[in-house]
VOGU-3710 file (C-alpha; in Angstrom, 3 decimals, decimal comma):
1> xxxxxxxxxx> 22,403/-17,371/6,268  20,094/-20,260/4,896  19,794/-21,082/1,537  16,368/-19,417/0,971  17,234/-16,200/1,888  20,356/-16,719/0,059  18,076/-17,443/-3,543  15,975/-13,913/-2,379  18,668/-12,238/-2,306  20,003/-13,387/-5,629
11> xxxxxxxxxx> 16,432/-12,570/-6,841  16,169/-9,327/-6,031  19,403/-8,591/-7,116  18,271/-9,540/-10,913  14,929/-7,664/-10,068  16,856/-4,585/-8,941  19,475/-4,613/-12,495  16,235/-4,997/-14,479  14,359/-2,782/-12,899  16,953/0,113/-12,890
21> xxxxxxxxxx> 17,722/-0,657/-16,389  13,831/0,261/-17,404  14,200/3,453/-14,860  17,577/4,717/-16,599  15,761/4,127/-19,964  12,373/6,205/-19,246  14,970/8,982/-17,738  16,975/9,171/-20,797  13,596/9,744/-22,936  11,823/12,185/-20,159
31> xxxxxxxxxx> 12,111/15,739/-20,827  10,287/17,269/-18,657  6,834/18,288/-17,631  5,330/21,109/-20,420  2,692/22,621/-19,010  -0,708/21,556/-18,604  0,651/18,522/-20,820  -1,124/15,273/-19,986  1,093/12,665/-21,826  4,103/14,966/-19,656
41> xxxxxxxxxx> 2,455/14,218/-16,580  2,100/10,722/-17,352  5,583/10,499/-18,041  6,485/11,984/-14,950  4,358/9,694/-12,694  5,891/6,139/-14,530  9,084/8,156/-14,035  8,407/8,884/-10,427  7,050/4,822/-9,921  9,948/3,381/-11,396
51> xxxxxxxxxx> 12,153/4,785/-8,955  10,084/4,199/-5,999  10,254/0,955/-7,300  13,971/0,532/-7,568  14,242/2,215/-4,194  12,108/-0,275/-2,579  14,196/-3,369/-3,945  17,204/-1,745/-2,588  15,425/-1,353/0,884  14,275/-5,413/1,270
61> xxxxxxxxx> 17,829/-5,870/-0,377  18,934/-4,146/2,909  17,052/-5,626/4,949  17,826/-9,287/4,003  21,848/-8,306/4,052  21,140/-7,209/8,019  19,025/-10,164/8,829  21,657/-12,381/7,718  24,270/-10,956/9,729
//
């Protein structure tokens, strides 16, 4: 493994703890969707990106651990 895809993977490593430490914060405050609530909805969508989010830097994560191998 060369040194640059050593420093992305230390990047997204830092990216990942940050970003699940704003995911497990938002989940802590969300209570649900009331219905027909707007602000709930909107809660639930940020909710909803910020895991995709985390899921994705897990994925490249991945995929940069089976590319160096």
């Amino acid at each position: 493994m060369d040194a640059k895809t050593t420093l992305k993977l230390k990047e997204l490593e830092q990216k990942l703890a940050r970003a699940e430490e704003k995911y497990r914060e938002r989940l802590s405050k969300f209570r649900g969707v009331a219905h027909e609530s707007a602000q709930g909805e909107l809660s639930y969508s940020d909710l909803k990106v910020r895991e995709d989010h985390v899921e994705t830097i897990k994925a490249e994560i991945e995929a940069l651990r089976k590319a160096k191998k």
